[in-house]
VMD Tcl script that builds the backbone (N, CA, C; Angstrom):
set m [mol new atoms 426]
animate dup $m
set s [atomselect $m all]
$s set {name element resname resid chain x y z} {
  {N N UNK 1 A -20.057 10.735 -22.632}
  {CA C UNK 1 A -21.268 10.551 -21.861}
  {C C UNK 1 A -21.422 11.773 -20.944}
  {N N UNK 2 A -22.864 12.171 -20.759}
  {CA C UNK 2 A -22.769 13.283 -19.908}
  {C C UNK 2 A -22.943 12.987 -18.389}
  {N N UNK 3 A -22.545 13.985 -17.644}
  {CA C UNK 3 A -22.511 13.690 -16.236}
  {C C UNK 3 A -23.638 13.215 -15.410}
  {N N UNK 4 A -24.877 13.862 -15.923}
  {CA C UNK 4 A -25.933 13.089 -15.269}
  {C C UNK 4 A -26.268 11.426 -15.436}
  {N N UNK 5 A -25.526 11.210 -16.641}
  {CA C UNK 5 A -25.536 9.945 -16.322}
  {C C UNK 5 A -24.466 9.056 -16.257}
  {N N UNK 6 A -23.503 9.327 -16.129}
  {CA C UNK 6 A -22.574 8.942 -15.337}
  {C C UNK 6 A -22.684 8.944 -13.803}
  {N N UNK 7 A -23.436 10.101 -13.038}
  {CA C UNK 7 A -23.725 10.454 -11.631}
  {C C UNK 7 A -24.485 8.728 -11.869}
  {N N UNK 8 A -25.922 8.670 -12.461}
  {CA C UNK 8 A -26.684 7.715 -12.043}
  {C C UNK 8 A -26.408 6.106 -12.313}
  {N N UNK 9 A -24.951 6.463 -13.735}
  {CA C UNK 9 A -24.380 4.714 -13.259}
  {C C UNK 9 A -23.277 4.708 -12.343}
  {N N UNK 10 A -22.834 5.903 -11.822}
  {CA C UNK 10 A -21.784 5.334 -10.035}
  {C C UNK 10 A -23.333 5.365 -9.052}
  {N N UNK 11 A -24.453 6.081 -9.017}
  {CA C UNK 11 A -25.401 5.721 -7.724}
  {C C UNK 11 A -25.694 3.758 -7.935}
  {N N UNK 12 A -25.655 3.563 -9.045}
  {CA C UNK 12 A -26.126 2.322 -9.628}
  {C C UNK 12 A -25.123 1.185 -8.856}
  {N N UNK 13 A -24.143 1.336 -8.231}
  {CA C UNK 13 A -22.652 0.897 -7.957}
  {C C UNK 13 A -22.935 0.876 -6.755}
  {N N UNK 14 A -22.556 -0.419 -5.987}
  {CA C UNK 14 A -22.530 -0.584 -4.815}
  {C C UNK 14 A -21.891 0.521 -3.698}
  {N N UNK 15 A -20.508 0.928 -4.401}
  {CA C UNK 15 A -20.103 1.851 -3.437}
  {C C UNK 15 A -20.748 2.933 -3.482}
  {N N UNK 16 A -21.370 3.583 -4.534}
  {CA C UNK 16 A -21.782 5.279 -4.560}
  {C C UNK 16 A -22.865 5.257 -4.492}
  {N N UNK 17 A -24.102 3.922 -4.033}
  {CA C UNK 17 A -25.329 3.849 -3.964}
  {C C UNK 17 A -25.606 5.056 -2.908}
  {N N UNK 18 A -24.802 5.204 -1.683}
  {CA C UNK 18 A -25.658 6.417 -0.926}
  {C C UNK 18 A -24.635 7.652 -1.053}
  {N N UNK 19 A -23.956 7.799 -2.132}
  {CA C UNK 19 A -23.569 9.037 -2.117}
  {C C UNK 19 A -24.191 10.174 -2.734}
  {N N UNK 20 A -23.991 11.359 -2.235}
  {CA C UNK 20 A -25.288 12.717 -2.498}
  {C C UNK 20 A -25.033 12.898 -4.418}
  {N N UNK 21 A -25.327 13.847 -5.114}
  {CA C UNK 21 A -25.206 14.071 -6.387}
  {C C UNK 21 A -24.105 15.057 -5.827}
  {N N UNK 22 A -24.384 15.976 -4.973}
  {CA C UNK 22 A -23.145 16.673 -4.940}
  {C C UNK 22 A -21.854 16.255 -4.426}
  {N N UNK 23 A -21.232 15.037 -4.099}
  {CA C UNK 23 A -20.220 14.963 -4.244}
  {C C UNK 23 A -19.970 13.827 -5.073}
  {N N UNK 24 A -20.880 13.583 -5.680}
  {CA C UNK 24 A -20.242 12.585 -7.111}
  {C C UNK 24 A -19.698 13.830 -8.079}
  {N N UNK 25 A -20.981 14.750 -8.191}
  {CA C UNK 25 A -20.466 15.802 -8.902}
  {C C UNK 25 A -18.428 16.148 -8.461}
  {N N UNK 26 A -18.383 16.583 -7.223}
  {CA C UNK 26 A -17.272 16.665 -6.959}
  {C C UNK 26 A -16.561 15.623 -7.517}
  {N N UNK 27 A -16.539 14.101 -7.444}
  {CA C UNK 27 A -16.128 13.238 -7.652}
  {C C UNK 27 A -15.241 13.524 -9.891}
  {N N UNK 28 A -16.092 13.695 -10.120}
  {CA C UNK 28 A -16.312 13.660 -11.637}
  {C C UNK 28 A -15.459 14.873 -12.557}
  {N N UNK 29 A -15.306 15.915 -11.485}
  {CA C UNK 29 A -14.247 17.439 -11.660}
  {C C UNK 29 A -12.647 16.632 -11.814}
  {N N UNK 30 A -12.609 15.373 -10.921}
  {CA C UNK 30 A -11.148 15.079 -10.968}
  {C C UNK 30 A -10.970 13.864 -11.673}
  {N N UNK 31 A -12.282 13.239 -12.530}
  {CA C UNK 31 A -12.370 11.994 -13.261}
  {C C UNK 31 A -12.104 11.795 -14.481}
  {N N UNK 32 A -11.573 10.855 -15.284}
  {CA C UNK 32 A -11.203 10.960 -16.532}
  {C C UNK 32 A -11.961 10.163 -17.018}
  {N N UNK 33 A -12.579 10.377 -18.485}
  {CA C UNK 33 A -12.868 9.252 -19.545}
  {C C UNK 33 A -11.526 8.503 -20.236}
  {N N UNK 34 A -11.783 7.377 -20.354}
  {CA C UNK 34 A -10.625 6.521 -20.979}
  {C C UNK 34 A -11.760 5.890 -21.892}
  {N N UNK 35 A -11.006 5.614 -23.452}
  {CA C UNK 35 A -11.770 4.717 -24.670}
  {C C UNK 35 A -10.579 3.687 -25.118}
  {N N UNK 36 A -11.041 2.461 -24.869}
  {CA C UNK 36 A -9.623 2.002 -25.335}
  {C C UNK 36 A -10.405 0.597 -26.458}
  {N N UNK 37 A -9.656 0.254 -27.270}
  {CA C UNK 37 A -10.226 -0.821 -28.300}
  {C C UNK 37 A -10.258 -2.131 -27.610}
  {N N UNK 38 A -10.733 -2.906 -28.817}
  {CA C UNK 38 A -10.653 -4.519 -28.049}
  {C C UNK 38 A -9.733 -5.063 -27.973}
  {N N UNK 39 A -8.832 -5.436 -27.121}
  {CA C UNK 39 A -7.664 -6.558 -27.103}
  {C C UNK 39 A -7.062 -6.005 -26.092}
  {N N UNK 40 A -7.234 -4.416 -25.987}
  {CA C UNK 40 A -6.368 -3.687 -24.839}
  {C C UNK 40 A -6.389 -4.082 -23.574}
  {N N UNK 41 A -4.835 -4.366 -22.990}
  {CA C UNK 41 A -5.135 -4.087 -21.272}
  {C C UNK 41 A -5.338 -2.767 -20.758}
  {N N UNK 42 A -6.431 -2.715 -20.191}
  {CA C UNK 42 A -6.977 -1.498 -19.718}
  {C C UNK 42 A -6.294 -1.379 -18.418}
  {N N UNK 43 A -5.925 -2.905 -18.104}
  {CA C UNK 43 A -4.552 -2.164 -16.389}
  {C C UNK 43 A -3.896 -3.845 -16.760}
  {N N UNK 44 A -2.669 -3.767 -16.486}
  {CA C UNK 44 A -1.948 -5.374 -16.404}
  {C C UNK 44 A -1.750 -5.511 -14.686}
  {N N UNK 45 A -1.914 -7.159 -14.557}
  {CA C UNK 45 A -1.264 -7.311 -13.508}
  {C C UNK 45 A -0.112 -7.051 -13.166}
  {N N UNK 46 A 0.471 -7.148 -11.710}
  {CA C UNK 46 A 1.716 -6.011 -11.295}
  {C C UNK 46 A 2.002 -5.149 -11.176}
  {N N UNK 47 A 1.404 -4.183 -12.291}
  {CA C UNK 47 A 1.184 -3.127 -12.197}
  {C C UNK 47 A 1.079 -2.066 -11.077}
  {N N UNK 48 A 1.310 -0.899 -10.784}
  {CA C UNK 48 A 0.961 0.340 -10.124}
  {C C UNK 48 A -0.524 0.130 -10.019}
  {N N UNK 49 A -1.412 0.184 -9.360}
  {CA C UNK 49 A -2.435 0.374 -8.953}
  {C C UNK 49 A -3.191 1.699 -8.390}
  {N N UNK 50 A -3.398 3.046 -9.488}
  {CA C UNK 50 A -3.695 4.240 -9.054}
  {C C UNK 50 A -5.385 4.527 -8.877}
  {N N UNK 51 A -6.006 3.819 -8.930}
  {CA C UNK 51 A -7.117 3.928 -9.491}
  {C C UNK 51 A -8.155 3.439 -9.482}
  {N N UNK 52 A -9.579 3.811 -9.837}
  {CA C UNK 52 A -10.961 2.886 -9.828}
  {C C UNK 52 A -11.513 3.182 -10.949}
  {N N UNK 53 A -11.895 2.213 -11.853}
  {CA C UNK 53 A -12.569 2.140 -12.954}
  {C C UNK 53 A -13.872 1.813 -12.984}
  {N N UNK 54 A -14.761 2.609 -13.819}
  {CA C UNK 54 A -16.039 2.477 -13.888}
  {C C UNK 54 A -16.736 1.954 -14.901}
  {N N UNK 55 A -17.064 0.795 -15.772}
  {CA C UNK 55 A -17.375 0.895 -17.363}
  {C C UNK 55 A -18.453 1.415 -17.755}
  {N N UNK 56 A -18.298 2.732 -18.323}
  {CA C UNK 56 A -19.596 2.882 -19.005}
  {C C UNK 56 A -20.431 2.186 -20.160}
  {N N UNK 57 A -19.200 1.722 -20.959}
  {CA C UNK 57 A -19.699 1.319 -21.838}
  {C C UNK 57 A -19.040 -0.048 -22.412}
  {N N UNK 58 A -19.179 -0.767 -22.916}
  {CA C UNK 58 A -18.753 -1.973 -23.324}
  {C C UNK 58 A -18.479 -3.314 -22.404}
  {N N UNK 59 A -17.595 -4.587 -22.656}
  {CA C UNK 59 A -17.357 -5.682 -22.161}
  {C C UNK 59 A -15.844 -5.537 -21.490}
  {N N UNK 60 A -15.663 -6.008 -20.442}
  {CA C UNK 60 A -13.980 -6.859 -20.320}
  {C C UNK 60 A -13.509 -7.957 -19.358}
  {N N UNK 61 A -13.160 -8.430 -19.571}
  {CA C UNK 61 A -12.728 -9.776 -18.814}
  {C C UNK 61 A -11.687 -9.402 -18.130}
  {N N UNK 62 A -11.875 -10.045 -16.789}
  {CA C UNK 62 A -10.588 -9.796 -16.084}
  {C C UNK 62 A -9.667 -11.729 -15.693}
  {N N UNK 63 A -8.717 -11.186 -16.019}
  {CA C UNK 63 A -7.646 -12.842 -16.677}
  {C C UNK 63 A -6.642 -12.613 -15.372}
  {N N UNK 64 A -6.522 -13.912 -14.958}
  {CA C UNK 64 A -5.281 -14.181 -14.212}
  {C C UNK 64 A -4.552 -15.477 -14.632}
  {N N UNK 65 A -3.083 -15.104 -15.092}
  {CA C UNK 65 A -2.278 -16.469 -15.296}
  {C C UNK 65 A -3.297 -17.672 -16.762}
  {N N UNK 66 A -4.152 -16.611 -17.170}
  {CA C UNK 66 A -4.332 -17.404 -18.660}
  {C C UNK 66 A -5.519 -17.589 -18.609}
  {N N UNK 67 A -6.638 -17.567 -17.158}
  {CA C UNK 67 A -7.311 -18.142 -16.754}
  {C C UNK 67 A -8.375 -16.913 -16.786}
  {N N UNK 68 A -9.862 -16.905 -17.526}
  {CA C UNK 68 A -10.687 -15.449 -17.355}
  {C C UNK 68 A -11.383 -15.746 -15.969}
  {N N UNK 69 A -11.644 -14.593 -14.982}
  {CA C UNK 69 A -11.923 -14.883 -13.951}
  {C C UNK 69 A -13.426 -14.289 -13.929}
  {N N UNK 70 A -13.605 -13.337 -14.725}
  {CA C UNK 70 A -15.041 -12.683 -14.759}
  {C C UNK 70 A -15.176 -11.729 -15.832}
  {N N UNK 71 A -16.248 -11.452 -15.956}
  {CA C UNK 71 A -16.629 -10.083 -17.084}
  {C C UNK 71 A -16.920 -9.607 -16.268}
  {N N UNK 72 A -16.992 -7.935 -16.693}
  {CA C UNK 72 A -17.227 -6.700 -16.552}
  {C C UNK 72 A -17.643 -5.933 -17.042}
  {N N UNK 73 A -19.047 -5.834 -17.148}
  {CA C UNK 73 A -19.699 -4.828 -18.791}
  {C C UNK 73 A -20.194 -3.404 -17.580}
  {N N UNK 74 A -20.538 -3.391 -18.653}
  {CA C UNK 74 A -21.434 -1.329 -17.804}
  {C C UNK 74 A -22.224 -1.697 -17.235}
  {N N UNK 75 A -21.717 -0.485 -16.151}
  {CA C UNK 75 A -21.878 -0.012 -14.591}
  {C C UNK 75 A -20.911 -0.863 -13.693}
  {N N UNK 76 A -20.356 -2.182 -14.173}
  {CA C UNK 76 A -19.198 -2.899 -13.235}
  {C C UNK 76 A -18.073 -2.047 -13.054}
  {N N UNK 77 A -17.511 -1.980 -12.125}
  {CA C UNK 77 A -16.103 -1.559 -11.803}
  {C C UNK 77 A -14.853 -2.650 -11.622}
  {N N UNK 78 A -13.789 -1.817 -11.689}
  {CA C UNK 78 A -12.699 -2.349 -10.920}
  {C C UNK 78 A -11.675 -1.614 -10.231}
  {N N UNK 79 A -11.054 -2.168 -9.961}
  {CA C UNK 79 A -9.804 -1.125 -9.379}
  {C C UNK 79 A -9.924 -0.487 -7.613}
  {N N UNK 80 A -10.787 -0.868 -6.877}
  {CA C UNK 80 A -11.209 -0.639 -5.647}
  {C C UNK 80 A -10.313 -1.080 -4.751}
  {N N UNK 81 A -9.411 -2.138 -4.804}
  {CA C UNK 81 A -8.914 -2.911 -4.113}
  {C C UNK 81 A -7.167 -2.064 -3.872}
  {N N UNK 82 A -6.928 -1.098 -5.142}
  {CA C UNK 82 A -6.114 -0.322 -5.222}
  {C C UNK 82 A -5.995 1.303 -4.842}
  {N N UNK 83 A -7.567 1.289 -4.969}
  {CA C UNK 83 A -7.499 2.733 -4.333}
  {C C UNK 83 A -7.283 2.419 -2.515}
  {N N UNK 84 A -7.877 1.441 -2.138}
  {CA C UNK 84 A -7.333 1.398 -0.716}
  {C C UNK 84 A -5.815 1.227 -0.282}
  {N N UNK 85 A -4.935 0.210 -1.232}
  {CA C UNK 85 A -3.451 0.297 -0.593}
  {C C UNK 85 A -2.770 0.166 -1.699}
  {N N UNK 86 A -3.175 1.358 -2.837}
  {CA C UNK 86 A -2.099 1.278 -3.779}
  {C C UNK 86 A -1.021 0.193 -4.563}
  {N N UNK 87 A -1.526 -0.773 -3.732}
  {CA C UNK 87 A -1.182 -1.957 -3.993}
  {C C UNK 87 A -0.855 -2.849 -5.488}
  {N N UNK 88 A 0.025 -3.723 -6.267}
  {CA C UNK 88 A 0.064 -3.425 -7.800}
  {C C UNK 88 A -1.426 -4.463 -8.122}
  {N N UNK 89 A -1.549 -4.265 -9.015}
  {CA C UNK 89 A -3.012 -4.975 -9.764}
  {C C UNK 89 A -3.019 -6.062 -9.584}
  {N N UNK 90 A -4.043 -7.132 -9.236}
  {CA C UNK 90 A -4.236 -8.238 -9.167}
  {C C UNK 90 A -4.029 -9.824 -10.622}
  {N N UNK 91 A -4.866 -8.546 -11.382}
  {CA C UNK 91 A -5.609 -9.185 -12.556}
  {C C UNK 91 A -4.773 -8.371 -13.768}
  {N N UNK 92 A -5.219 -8.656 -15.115}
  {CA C UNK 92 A -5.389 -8.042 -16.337}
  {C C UNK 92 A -6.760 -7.681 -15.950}
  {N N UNK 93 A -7.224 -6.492 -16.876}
  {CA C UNK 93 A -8.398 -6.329 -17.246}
  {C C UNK 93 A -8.216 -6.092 -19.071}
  {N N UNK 94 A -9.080 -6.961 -19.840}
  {CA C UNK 94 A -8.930 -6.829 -21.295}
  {C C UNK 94 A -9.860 -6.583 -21.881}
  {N N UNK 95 A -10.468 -5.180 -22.823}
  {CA C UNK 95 A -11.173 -5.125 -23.086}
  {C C UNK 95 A -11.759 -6.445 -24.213}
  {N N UNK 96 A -12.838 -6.271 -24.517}
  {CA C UNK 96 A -13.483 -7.756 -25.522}
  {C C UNK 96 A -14.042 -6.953 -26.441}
  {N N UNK 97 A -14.308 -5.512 -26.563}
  {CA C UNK 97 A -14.754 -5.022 -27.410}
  {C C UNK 97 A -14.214 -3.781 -27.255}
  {N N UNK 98 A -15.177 -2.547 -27.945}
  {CA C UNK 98 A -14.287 -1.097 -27.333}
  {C C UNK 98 A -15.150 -0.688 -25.903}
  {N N UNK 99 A -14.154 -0.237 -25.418}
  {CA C UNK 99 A -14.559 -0.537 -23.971}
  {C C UNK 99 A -14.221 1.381 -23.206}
  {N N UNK 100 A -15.167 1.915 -22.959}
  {CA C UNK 100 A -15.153 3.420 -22.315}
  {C C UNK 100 A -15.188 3.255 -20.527}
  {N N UNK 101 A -14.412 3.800 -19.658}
  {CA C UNK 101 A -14.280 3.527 -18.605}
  {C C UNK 101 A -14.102 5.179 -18.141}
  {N N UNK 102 A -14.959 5.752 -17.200}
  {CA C UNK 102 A -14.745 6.260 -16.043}
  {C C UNK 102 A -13.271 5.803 -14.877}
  {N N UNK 103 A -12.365 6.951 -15.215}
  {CA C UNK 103 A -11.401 6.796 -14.342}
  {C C UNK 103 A -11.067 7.721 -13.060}
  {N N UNK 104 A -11.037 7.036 -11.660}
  {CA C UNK 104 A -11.036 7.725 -10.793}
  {C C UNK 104 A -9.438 8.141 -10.383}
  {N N UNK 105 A -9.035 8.541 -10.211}
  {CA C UNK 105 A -7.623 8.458 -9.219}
  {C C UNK 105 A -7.494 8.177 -7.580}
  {N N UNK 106 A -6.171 7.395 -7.103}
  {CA C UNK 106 A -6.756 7.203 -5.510}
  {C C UNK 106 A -6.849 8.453 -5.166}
  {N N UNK 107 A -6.201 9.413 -5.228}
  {CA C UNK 107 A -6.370 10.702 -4.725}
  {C C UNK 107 A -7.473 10.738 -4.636}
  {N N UNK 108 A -8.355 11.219 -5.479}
  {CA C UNK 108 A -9.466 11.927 -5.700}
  {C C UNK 108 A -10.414 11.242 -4.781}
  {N N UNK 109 A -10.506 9.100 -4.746}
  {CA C UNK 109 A -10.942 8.658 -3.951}
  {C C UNK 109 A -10.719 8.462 -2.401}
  {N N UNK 110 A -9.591 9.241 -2.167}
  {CA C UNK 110 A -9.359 9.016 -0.732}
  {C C UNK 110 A -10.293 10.165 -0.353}
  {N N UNK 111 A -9.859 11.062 -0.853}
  {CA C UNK 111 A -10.548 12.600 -0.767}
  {C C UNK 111 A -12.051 12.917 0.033}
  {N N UNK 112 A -12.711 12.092 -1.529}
  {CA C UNK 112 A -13.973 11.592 -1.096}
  {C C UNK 112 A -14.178 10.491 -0.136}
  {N N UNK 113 A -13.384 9.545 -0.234}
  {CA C UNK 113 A -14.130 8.652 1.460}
  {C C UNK 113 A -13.779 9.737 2.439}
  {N N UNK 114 A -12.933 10.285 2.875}
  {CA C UNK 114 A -12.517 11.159 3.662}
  {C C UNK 114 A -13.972 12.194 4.687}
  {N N UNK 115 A -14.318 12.703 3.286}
  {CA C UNK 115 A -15.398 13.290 3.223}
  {C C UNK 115 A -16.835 12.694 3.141}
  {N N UNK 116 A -16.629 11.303 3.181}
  {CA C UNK 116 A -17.872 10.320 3.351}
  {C C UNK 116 A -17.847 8.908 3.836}
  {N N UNK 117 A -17.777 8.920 4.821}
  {CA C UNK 117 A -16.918 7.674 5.115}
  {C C UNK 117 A -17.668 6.430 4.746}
  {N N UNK 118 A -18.935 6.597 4.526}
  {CA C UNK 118 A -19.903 5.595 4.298}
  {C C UNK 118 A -19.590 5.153 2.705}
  {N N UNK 119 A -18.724 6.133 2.038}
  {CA C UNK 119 A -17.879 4.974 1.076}
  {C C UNK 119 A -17.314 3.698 1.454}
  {N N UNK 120 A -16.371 4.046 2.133}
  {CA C UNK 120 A -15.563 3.278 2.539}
  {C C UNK 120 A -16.131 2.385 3.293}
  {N N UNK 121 A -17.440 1.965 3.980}
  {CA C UNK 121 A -18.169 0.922 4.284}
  {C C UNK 121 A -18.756 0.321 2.884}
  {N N UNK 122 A -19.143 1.035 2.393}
  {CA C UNK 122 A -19.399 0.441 1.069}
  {C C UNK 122 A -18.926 -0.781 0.260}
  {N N UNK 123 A -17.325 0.120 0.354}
  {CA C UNK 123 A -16.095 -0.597 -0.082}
  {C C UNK 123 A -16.139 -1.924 0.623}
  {N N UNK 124 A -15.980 -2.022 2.142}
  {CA C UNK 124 A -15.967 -3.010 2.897}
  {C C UNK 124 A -17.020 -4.426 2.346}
  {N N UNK 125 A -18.162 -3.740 2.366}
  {CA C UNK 125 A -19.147 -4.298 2.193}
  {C C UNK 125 A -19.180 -5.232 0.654}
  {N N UNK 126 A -18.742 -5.016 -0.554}
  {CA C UNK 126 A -18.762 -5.246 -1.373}
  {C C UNK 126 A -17.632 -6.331 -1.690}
  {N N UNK 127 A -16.290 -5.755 -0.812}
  {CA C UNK 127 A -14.943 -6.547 -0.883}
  {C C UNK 127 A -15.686 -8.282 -0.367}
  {N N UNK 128 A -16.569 -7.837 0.956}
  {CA C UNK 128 A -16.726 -8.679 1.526}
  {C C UNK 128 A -17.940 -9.946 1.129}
  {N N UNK 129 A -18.692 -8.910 -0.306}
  {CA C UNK 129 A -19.376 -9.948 -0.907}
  {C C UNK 129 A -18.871 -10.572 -1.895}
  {N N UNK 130 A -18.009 -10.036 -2.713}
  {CA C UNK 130 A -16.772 -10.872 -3.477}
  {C C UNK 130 A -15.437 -12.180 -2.999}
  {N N UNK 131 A -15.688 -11.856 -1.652}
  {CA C UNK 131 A -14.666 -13.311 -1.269}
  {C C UNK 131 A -15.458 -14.115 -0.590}
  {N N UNK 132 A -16.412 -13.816 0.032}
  {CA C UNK 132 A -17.339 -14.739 0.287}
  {C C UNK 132 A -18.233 -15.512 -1.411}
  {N N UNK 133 A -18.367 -15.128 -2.470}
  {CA C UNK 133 A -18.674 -15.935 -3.715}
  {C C UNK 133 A -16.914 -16.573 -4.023}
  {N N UNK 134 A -16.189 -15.997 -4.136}
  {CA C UNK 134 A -15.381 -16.819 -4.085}
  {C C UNK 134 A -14.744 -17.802 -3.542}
  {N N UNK 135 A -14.560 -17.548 -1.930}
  {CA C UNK 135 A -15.259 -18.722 -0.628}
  {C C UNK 135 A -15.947 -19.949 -1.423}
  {N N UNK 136 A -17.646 -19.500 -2.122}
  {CA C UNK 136 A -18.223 -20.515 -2.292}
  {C C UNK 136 A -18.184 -21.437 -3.517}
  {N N UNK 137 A -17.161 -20.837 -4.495}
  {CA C UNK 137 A -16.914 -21.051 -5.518}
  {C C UNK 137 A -16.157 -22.265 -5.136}
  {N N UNK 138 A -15.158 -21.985 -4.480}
  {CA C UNK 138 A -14.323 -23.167 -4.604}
  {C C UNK 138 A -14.569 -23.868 -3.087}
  {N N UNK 139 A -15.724 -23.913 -2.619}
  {CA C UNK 139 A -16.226 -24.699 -1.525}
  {C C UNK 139 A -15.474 -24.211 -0.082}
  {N N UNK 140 A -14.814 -22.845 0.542}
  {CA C UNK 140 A -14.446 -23.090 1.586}
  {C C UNK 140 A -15.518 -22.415 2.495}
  {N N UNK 141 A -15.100 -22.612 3.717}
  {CA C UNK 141 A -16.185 -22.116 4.635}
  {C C UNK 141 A -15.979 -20.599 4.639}
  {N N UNK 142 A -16.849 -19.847 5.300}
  {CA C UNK 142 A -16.664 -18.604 5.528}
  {C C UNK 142 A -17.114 -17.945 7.041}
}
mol reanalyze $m
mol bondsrecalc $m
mol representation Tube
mol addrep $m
């Protein structure tokens, strides 16, 4: 995929909605494409946690303990929760089909919040709309 549109599915993304083209561009100098088939764990739980994933292209479910907790098709991410504290993976993520992912490194993402901090509100912001649906999922207050 070429970079211009890759730039416009991370603007598409909660976190990189206000980031400039020029430092996604920057962003994308230290980013990898990953293609992996269907069945693959694209990260296992426990795991090392280096990273933020972007899907460009395809489906994947993310499974805990047997249980699918959500899909993830293009423009969804994952891996955010690790670029902040390196922390090991929560989930599986499995692809369901062939599945192309934009890979960030924390490096590269510390780098850039560093240099934008309004990522990293981003981040906040998004963490904080994901446990609040989960909050309401299973009925607690928030």
């Amino acid at each position: 995929m070429d970079s211009t549109k890759i730039i416009d599915a991370l603007k598409k993304t909660p976190i990189f909605a206000k980031t400039s083209d020029e430092s996604l561009h920057s962003l994308l100098k230290s980013a990898i494409q990953k293609t992996v088939p269907a069945g693959t764990k694209i990260v296992e739980k426990g795991q090392s946690g280096l990273g933020f994933y972007l899907v460009l292209s395809g489906k994947a479910d993310v499974v805990s303990g047997g249980k699918r907790l959500a899909e993830i098709g293009e423009g969804g991410f994952f891996g955010e929760l690790s670029v902040i504290d390196g922390a090991p993976r929560t989930a599986d993520v499995v692809a369901k089909g062939e599945v192309t992912c934009l890979v960030v490194s924390q490096w590269a993402m510390r780098s850039l919040i560093d240099t934008h901090p309004e990522i990293a509100l981003s981040m906040l912001d998004e963490l904080v709309r994901r446990l609040r649906a989960t909050d309401e999922k299973h009925g607690m207050a928030s």
